[in-house]
KOLDREN-734098 format. One record per residue: chain; x, y, z of N, C-alpha, C in turn. Coordinates in Angstrom, 1 decimal, padded with zeros to 4 digits. Atoms other than C-alpha are relative to their C-alpha. Layout:
<torfis>
TORFI   chain     n_px     n_py     n_pz    ca_px    ca_py    ca_pz     c_px     c_py     c_pz
TORFI       A        X        Y        Z        X        Y        Z        X        Y        Z
...
</torfis>
This chain:
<torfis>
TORFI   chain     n_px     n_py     n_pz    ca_px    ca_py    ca_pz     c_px     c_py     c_pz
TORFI       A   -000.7    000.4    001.3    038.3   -080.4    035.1    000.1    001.2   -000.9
TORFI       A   -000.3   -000.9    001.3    039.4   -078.2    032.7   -000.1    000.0   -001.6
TORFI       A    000.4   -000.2    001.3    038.4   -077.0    029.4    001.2   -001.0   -000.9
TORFI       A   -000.5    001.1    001.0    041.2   -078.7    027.5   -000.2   -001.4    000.4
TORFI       A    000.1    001.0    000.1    041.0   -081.8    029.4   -001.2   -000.5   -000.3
TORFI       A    001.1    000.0    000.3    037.2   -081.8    028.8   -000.2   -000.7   -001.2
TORFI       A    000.0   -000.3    001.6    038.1   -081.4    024.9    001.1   -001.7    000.0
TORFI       A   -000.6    001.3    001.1    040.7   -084.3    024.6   -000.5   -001.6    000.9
TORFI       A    000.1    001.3   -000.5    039.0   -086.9    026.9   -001.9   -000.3   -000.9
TORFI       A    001.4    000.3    000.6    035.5   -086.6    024.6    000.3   -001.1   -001.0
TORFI       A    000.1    001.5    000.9    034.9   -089.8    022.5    000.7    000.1   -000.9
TORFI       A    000.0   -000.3    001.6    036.5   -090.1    019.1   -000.7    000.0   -001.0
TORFI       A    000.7   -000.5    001.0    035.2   -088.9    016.2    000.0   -001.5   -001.0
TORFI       A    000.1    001.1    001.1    033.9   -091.5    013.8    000.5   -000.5   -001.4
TORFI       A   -000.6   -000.1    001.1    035.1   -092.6    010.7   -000.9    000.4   -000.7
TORFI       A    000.7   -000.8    000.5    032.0   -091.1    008.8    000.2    001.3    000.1
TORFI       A    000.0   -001.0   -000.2    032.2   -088.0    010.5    001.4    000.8   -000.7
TORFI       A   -001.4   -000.5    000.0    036.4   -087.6    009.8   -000.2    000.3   -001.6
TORFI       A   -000.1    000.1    001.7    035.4   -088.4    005.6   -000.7    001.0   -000.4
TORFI       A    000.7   -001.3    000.3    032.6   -085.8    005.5    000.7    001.0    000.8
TORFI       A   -001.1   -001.3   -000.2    034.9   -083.3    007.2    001.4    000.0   -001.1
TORFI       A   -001.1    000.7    001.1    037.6   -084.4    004.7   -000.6    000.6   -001.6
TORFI       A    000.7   -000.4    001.0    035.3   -084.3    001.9   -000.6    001.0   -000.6
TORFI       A    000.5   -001.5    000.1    033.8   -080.8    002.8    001.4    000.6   -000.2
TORFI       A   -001.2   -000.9    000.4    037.2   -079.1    002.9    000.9   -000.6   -001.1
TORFI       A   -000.5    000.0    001.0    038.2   -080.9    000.1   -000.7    001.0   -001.3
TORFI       A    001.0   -000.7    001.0    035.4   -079.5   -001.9   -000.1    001.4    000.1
TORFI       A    000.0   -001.6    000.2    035.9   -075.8   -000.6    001.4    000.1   -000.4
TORFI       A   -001.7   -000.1    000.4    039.7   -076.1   -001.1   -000.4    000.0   -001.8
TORFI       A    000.1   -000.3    001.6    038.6   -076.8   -005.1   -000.9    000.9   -000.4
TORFI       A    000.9   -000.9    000.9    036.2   -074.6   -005.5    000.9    001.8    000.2
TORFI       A   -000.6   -000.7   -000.8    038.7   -072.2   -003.9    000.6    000.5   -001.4
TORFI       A   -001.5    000.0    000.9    041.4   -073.0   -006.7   -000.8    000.5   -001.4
TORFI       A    000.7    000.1    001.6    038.5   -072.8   -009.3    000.0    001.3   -000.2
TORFI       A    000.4   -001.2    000.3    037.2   -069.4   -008.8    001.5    001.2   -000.2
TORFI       A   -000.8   -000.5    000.3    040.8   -068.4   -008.5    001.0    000.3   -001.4
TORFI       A   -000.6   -000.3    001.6    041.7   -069.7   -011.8   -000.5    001.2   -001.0
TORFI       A    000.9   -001.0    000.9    038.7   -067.8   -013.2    000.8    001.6    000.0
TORFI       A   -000.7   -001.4   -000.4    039.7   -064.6   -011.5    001.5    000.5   -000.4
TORFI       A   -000.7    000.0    000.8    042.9   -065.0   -013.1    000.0    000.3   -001.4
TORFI       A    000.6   -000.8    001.5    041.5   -065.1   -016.5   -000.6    001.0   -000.5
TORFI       A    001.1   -001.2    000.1    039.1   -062.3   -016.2    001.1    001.3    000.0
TORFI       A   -001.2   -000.8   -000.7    042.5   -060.3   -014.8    001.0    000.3   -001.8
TORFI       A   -000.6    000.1    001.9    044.2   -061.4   -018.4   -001.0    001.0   -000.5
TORFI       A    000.5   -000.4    001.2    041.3   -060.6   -020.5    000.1    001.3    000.4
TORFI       A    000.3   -001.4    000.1    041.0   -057.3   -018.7    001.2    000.9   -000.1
TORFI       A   -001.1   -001.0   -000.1    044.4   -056.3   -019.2    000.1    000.4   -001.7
TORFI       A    000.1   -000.2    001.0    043.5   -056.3   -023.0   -000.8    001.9   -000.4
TORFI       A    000.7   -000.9    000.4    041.8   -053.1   -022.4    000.6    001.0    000.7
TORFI       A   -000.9   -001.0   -000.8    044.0   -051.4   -019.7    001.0    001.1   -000.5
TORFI       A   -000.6   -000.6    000.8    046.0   -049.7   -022.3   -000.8    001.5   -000.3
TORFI       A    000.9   -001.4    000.3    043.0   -047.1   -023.2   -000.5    000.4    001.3
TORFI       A    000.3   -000.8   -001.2    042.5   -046.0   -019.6    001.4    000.6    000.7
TORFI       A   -001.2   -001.1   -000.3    046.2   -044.5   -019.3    000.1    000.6   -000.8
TORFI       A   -001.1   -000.6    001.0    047.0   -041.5   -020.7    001.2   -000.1   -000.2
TORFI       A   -001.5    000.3    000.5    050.0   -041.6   -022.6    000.6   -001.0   -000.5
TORFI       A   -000.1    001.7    000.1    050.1   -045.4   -023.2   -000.6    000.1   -000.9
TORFI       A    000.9    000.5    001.4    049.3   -046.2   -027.0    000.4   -001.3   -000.1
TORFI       A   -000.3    001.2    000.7    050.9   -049.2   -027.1   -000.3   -000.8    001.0
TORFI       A    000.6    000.6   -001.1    049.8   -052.3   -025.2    001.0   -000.4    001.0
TORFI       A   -001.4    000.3   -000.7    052.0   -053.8   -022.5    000.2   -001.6   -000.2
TORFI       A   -000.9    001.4    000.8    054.5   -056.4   -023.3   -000.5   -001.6    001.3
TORFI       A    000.4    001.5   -001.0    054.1   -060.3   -021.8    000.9    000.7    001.4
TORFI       A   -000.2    000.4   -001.5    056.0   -059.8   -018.6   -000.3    001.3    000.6
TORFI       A    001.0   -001.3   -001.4    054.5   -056.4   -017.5   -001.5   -000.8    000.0
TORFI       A    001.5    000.6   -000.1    051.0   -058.2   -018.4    000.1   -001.5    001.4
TORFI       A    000.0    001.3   -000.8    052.3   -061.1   -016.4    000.1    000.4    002.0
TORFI       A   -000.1   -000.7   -001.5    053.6   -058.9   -013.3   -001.6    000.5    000.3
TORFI       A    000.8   -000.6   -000.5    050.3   -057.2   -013.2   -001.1   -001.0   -000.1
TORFI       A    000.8    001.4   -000.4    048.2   -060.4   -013.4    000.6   -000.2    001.4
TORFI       A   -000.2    000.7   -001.1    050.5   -061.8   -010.7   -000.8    001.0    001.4
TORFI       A    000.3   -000.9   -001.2    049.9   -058.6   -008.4   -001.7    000.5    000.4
TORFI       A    001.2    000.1   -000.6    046.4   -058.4   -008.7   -001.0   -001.3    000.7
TORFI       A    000.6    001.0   -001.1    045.8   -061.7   -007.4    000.7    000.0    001.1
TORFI       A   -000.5    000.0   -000.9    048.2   -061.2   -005.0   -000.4    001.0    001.2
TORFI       A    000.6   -000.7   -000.4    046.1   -058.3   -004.0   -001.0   -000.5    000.7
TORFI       A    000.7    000.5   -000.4    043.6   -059.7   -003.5   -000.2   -001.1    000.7
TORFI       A   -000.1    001.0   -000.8    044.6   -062.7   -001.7    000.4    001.0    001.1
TORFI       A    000.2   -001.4   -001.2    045.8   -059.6    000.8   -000.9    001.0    000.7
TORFI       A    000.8   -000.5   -000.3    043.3   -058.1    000.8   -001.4   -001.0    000.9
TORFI       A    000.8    000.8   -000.7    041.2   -061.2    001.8    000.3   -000.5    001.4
TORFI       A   -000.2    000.5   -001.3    043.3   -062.1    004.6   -000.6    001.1    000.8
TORFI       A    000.3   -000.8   -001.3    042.9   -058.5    006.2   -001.8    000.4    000.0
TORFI       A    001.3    000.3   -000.3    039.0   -059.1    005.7   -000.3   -000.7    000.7
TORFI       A    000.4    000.8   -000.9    038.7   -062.0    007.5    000.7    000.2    001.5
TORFI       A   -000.3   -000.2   -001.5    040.6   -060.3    010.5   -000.3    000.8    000.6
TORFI       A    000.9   -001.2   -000.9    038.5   -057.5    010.8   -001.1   -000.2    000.8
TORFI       A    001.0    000.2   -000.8    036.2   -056.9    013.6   -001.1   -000.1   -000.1
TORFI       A    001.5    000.0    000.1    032.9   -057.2    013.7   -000.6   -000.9   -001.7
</torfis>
């Protein structure tokens, strides 16, 4: 017999087991969205200070460069997380 047929002729999974699988990846999916919101705001507040670490820049930057460079650092970072979890070892 073979490994997949092995895999789809095993029992079915219980209705307990399907709600606590259910329930755990609901619960990492929110906590997912949470820390992301956070990390979003911390991104904001820190762009209040980004202004005095460029020379040449006295003036702050307007809503939609603040808004591009929010977007790109989480977008960084969600890129950056993918090519973590596909490295070796």
């Amino acid at each position: 017999m073979s490994r997949l047929q092995e895999r789809t002729s095993a029992a079915p999974l219980s209705s307990a087991t399907i709600r606590r699988h259910v329930l755990l990846g609901a619960a990492i999916t929110a906590l997912g969205g949470l820390l992301f919101g956070y990390d979003t705001g911390v991104i904001s507040g820190a762009l209040l200070f980004t202004g005095k670490d460029f020379p040449g820049r006295h003036h702050p930057l307007s809503q939609s460069q603040a808004g591009c460079e929010t977007r790109l650092r989480g977008t960084r970072s969600l890129l950056s997380l993918s090519v973590a979890t596909r490295a070796p070892g």
